[in-house]
C-alpha positions as CSV (number, residue, x, y, z in Angstrom):
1,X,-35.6,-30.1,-3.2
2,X,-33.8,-31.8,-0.4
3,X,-30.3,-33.7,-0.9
4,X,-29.9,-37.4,1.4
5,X,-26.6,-37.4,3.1
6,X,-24.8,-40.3,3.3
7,X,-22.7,-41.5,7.1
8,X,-19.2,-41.3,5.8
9,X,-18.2,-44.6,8.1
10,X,-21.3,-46.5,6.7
11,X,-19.6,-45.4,2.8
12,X,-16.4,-46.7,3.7
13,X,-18.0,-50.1,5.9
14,X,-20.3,-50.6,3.0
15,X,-17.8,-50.4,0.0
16,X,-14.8,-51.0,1.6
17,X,-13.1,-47.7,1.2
18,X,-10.9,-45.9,4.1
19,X,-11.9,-43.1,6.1
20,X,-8.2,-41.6,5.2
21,X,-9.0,-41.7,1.9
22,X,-11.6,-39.8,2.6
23,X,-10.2,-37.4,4.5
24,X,-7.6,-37.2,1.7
25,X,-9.6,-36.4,-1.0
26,X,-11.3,-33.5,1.2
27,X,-8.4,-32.2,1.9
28,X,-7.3,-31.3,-1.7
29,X,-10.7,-30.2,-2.1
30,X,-12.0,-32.9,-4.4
31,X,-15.4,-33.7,-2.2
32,X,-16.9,-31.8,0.9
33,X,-17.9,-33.5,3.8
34,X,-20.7,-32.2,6.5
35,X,-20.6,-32.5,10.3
36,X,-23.7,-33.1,11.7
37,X,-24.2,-34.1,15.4
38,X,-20.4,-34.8,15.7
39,X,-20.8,-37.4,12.8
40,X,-19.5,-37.0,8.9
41,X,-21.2,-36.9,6.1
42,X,-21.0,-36.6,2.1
43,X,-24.1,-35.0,0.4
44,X,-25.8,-37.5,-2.3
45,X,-24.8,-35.4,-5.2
46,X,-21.1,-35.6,-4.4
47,X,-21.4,-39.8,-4.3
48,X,-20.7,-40.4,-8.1
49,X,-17.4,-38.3,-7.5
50,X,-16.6,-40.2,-4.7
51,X,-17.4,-43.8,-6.5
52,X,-15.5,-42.8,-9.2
53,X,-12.2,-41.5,-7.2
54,X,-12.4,-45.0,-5.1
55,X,-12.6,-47.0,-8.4
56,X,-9.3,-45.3,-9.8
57,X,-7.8,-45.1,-6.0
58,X,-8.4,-48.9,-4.9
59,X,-8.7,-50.6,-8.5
60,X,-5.7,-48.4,-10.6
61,X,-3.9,-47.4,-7.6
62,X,-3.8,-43.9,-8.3
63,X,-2.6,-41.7,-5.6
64,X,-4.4,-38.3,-4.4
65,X,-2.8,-36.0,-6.7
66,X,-3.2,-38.2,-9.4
67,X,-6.7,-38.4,-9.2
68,X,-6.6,-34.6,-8.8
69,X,-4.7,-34.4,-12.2
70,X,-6.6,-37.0,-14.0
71,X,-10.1,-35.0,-12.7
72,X,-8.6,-31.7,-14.0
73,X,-8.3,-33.6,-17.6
74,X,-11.5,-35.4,-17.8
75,X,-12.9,-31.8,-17.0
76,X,-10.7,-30.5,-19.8
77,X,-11.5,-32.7,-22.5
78,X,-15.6,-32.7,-21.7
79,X,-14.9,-28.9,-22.6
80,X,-12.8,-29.1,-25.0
81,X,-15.6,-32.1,-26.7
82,X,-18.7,-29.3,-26.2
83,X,-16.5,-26.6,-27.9
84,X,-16.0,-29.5,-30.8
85,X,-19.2,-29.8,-31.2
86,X,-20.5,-26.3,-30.9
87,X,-17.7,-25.4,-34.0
88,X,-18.6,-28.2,-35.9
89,X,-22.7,-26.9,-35.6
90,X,-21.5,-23.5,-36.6
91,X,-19.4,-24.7,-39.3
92,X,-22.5,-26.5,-40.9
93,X,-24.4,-23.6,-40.9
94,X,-21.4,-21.7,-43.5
95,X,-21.6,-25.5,-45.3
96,X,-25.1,-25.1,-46.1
């Protein structure tokens, strides 16, 4: 299966993003970038991260380790919802 790459400067012209931010959010580990050929690049699969740290960056103005926190809890809770719901399946079964 092969992954498209996406020009970090072409992200950043085409949705207005900076390439500090970028950096930034590589830094604390939240997205990887790839060098290729002396230029940067973010892996297709990492893009709905990187949409979604913008959005809560440029339109909430939430700094870098706020968006690390606020990812850590949005993890948090999606486990905490499967674990909800695989209780709530085994507690049907003892219902029944």
């Amino acid at each position: 299966m092969k992954t498209s790459i996406i020009k970090i400067t072409e992200y950043c012209s085409c949705c207005h993003a900076e390439v500090d931010f970028i950096d930034s959010l590589e830094e604390v580990g939240l997205i990887e970038t790839s060098v290729i050929e002396g230029e940067r690049f973010i892996h297709e699969d990492q893009l709905a991260d990187l949409e979604r740290y913008s959005t809560w960056h440029y339109e909430m103005d939430i700094n870098i380790e706020g968006i690390d926190a606020l990812r850590n809890a949005v993890k948090k809770m999606h486990q905490l919802q499967s674990e909800i719901a695989s209780l709530r399946e085994k507690l049907r079964i003892y219902e029944d």
